[in-house]
N, CA, C and O atoms as a GROMACS GRO file, in nm:
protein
  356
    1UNK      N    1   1.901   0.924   6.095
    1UNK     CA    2   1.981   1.038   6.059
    1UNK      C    3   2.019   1.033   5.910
    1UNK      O    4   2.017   1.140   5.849
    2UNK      N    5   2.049   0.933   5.852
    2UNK     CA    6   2.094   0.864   5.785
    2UNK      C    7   2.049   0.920   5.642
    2UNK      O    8   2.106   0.966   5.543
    3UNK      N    9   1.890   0.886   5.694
    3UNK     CA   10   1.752   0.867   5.616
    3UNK      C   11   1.682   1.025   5.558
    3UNK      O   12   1.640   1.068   5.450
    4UNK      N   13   1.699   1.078   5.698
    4UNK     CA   14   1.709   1.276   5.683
    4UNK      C   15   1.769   1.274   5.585
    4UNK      O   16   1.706   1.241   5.484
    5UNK      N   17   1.951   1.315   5.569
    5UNK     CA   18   1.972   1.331   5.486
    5UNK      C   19   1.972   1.284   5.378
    5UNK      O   20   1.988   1.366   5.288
    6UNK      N   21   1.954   1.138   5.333
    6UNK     CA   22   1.900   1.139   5.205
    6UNK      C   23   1.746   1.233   5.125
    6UNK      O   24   1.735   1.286   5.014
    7UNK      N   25   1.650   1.218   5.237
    7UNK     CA   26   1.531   1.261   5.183
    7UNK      C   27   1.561   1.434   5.166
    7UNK      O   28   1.495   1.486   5.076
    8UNK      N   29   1.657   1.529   5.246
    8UNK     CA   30   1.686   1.614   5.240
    8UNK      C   31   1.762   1.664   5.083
    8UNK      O   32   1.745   1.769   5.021
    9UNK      N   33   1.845   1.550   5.048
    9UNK     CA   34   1.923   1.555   4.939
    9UNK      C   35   1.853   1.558   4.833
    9UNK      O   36   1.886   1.648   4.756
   10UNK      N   37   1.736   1.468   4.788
   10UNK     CA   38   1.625   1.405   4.701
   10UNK      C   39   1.568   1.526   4.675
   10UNK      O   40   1.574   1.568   4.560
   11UNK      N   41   1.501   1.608   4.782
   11UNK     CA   42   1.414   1.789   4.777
   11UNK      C   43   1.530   1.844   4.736
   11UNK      O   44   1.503   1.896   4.628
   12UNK      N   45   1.628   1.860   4.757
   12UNK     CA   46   1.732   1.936   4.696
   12UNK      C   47   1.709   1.943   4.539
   12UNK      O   48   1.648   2.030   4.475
   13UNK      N   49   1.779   1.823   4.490
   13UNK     CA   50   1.777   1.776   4.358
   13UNK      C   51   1.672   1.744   4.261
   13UNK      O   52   1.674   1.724   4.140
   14UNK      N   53   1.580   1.745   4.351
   14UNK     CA   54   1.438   1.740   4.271
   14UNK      C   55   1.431   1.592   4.238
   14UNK      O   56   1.398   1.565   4.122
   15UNK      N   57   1.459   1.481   4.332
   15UNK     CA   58   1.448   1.330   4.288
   15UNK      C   59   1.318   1.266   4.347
   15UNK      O   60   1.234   1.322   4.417
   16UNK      N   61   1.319   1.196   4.323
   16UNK     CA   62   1.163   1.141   4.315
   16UNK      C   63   1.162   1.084   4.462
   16UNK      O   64   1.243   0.994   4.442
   17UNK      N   65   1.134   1.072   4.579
   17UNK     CA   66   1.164   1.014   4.727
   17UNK      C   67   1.137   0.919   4.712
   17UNK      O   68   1.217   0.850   4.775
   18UNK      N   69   1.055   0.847   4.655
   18UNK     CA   70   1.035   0.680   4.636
   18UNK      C   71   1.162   0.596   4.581
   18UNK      O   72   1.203   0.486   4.618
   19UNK      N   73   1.198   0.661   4.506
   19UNK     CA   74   1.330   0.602   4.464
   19UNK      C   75   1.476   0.610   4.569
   19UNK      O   76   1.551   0.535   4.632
   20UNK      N   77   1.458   0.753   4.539
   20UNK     CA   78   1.678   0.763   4.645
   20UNK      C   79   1.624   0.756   4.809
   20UNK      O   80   1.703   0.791   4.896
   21UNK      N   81   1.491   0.711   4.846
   21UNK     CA   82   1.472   0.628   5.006
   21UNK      C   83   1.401   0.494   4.982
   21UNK      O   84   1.297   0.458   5.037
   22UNK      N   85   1.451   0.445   4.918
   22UNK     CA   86   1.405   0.304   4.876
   22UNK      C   87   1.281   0.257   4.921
   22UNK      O   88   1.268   0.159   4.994
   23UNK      N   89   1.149   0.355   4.861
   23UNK     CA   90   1.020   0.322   4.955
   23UNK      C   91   0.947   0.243   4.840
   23UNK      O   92   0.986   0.267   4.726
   24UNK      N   93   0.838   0.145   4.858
   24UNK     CA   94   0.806   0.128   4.760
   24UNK      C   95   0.622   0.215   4.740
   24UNK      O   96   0.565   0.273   4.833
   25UNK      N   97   0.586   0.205   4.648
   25UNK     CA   98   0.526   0.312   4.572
   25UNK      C   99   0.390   0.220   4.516
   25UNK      O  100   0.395   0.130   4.431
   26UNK      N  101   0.255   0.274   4.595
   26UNK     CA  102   0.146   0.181   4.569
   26UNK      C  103   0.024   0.255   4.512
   26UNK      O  104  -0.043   0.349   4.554
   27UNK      N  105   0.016   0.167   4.382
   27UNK     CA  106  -0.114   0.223   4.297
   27UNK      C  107  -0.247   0.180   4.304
   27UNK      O  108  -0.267   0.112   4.203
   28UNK      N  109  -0.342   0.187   4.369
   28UNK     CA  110  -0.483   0.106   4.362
   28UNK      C  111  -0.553   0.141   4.287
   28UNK      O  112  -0.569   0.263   4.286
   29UNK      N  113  -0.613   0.079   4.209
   29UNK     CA  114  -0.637   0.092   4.078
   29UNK      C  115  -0.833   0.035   4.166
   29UNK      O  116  -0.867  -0.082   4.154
   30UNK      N  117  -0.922   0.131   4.237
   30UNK     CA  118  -1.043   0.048   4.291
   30UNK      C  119  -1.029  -0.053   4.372
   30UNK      O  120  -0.950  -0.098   4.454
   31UNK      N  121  -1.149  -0.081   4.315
   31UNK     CA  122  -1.119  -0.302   4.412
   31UNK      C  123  -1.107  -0.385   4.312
   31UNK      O  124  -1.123  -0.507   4.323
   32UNK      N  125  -1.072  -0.316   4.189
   32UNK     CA  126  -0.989  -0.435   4.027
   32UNK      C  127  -0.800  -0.472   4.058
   32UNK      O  128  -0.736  -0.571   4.023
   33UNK      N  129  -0.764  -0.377   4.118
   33UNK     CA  130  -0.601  -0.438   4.132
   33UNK      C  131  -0.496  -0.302   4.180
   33UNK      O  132  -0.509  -0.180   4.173
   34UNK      N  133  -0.398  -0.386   4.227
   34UNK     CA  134  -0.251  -0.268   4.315
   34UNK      C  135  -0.170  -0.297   4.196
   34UNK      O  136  -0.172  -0.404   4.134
   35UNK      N  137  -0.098  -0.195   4.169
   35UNK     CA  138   0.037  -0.193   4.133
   35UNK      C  139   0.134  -0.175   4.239
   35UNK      O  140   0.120  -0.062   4.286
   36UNK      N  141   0.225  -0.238   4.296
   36UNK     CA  142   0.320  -0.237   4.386
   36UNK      C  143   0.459  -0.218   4.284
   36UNK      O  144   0.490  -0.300   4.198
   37UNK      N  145   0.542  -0.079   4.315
   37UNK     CA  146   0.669  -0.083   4.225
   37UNK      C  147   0.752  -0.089   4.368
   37UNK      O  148   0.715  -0.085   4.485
   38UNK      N  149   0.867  -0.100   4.311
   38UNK     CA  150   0.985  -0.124   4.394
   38UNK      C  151   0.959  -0.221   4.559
   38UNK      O  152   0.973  -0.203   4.680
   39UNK      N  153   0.912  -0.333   4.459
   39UNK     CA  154   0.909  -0.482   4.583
   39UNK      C  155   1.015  -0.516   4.560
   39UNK      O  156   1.090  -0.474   4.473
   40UNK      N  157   1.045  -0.650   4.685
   40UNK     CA  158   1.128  -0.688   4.702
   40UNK      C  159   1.136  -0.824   4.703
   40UNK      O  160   1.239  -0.886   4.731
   41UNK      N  161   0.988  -0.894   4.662
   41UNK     CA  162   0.954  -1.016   4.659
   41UNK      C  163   0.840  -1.095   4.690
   41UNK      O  164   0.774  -1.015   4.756
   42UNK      N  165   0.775  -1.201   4.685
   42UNK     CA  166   0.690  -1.270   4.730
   42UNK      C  167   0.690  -1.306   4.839
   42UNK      O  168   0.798  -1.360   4.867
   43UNK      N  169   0.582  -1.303   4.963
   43UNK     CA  170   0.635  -1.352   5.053
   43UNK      C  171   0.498  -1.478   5.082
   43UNK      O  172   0.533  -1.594   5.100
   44UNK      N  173   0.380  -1.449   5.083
   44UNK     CA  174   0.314  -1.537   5.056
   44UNK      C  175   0.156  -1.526   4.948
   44UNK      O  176   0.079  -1.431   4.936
   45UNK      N  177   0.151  -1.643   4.892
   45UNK     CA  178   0.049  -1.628   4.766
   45UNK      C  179  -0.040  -1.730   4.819
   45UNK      O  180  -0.005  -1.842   4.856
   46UNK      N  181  -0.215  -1.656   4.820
   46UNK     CA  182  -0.352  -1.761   4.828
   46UNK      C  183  -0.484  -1.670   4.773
   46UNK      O  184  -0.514  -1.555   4.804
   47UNK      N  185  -0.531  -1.737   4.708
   47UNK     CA  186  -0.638  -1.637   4.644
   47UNK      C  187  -0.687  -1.515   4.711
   47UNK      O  188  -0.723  -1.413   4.653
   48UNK      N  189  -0.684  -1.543   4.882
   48UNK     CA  190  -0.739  -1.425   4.960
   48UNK      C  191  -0.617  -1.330   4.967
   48UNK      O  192  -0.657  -1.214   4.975
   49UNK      N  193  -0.506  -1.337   4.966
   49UNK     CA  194  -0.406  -1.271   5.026
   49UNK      C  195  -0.264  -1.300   4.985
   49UNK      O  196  -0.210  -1.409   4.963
   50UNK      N  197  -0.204  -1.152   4.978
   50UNK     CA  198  -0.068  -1.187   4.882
   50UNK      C  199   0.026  -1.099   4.941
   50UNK      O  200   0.011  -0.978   4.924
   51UNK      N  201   0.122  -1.142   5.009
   51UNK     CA  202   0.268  -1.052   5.102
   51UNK      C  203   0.341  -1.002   5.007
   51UNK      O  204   0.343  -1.069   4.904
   52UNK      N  205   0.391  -0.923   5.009
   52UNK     CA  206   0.496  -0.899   4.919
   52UNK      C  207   0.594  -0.800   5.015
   52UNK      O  208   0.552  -0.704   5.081
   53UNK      N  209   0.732  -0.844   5.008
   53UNK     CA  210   0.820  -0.770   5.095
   53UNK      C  211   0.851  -0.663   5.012
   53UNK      O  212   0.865  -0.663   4.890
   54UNK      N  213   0.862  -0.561   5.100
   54UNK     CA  214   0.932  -0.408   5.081
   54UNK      C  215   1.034  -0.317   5.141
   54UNK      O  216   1.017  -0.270   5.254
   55UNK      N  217   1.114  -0.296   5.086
   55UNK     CA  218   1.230  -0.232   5.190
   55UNK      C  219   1.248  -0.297   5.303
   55UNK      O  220   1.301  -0.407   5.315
   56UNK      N  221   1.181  -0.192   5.433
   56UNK     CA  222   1.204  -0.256   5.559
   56UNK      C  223   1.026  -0.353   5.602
   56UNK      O  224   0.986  -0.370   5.718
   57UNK      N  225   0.988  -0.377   5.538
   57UNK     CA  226   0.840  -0.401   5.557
   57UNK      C  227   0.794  -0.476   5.459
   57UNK      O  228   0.871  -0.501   5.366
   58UNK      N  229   0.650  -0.532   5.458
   58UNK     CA  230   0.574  -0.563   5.376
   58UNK      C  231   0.451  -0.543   5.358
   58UNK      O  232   0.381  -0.518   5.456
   59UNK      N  233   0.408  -0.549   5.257
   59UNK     CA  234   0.269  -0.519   5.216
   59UNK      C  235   0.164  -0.652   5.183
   59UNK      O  236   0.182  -0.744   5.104
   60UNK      N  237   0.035  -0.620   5.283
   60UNK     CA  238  -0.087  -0.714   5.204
   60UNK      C  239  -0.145  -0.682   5.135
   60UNK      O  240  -0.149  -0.564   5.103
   61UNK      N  241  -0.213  -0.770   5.086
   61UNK     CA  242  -0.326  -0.719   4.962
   61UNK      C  243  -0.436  -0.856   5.029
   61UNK      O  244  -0.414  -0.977   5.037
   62UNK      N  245  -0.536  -0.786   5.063
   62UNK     CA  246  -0.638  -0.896   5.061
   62UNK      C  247  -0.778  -0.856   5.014
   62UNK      O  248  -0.826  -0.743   5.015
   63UNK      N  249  -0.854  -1.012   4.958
   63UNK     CA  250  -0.943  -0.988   4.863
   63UNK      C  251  -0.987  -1.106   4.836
   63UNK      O  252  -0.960  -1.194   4.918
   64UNK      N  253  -1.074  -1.144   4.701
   64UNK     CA  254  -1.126  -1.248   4.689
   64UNK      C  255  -1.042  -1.216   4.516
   64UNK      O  256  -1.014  -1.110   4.458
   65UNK      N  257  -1.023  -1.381   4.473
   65UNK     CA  258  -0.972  -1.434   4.361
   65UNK      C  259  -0.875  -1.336   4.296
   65UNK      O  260  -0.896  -1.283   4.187
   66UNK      N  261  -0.737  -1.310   4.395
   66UNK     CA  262  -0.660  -1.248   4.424
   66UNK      C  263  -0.518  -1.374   4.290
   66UNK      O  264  -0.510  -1.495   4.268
   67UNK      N  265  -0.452  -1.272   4.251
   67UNK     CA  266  -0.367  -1.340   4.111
   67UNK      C  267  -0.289  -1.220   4.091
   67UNK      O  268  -0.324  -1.103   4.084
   68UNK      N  269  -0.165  -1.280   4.085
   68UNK     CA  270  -0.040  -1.182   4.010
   68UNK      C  271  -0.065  -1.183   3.835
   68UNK      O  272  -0.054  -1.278   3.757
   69UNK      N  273  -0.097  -1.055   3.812
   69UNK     CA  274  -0.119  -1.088   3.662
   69UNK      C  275   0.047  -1.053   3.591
   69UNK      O  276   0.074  -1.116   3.488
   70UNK      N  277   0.138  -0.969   3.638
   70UNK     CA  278   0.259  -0.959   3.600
   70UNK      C  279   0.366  -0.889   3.710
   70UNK      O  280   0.353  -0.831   3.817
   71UNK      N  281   0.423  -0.910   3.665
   71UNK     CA  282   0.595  -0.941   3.801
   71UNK      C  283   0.691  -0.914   3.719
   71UNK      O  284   0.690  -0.981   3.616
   72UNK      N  285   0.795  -0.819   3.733
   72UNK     CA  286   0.929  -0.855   3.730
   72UNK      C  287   1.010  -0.811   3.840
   72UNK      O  288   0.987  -0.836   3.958
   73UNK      N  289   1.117  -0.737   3.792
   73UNK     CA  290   1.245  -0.712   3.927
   73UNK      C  291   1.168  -0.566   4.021
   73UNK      O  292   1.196  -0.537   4.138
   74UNK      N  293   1.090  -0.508   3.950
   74UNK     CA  294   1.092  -0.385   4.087
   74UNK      C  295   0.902  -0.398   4.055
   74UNK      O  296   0.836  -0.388   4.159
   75UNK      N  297   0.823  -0.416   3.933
   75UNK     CA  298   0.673  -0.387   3.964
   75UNK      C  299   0.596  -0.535   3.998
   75UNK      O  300   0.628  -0.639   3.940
   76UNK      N  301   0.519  -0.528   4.072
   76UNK     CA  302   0.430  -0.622   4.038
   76UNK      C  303   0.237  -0.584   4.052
   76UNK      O  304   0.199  -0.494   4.126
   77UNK      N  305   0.159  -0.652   3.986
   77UNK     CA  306   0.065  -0.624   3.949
   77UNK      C  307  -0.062  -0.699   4.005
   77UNK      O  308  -0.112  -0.762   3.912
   78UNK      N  309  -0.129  -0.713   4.116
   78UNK     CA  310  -0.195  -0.803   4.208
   78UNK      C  311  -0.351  -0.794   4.139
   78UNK      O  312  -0.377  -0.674   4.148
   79UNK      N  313  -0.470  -0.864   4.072
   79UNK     CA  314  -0.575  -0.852   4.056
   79UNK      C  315  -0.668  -0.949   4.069
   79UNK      O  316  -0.663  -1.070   4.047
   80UNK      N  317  -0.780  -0.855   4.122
   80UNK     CA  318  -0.892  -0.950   4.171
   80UNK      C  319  -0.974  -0.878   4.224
   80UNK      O  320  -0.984  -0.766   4.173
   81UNK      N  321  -1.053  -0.904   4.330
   81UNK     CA  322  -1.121  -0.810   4.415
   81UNK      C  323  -1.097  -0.735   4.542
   81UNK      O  324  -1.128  -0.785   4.650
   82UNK      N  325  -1.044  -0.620   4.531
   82UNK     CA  326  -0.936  -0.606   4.630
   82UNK      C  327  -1.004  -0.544   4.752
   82UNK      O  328  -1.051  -0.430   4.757
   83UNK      N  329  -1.001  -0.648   4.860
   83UNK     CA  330  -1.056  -0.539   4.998
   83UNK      C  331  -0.995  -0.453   5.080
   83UNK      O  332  -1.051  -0.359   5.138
   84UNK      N  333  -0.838  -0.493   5.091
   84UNK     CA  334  -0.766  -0.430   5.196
   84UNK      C  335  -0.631  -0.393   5.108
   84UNK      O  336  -0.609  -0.434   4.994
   85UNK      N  337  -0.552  -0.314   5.181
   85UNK     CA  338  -0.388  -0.340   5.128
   85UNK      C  339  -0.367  -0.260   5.263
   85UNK      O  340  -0.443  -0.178   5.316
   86UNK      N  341  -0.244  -0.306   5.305
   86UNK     CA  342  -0.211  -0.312   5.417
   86UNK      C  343  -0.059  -0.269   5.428
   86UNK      O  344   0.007  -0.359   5.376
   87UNK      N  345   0.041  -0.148   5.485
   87UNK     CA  346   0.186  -0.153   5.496
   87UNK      C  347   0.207  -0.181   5.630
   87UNK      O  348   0.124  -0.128   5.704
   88UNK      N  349   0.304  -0.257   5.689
   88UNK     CA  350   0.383  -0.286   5.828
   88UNK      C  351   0.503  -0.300   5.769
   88UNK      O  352   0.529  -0.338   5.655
   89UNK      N  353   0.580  -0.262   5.863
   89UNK     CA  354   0.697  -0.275   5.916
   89UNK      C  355   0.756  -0.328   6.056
   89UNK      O  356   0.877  -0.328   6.077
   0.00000   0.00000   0.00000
């Protein structure tokens, strides 16, 4: 209910829904690399495969010679050869 009205409020105001419903927001850039904005962290790192928590969920990325090329508080930047990306909750 909660969630309605925020996303209701966001179309109102013309705000971006990724932001005022705290979703995070995924760029695939081919099978060269994701931009993941508004993560929430690492959850696990191996050349094939890289978790990264999100809101209520997390995201994979799997691939071969898989590397965070840059990270800070809300983007991070996954590259290599990317086969899958994956959201659950």
């Amino acid at each position: 209910m909660l969630r309605k009205i925020k996303q209701d409020l966001a179309e109102i105001l013309e705000l971006p829904l990724d932001v005022s419903l705290d979703l995070p927001k995924i760029v695939i850039i081919g099978e060269l690399g994701v931009l993941i904005q508004n993560h929430r962290g690492l959850i696990q790192y191996s050349p094939d495969r890289i978790v990264v928590g999100v809101g209520e969920g997390q995201i994979t990325v799997a691939g071969e010679s898989l590397k965070i090329s840059e990270v800070n508080q809300e983007d991070m930047i996954v590259r290599g050869r990317i086969k899958t990306v994956q959201m659950s909750t």
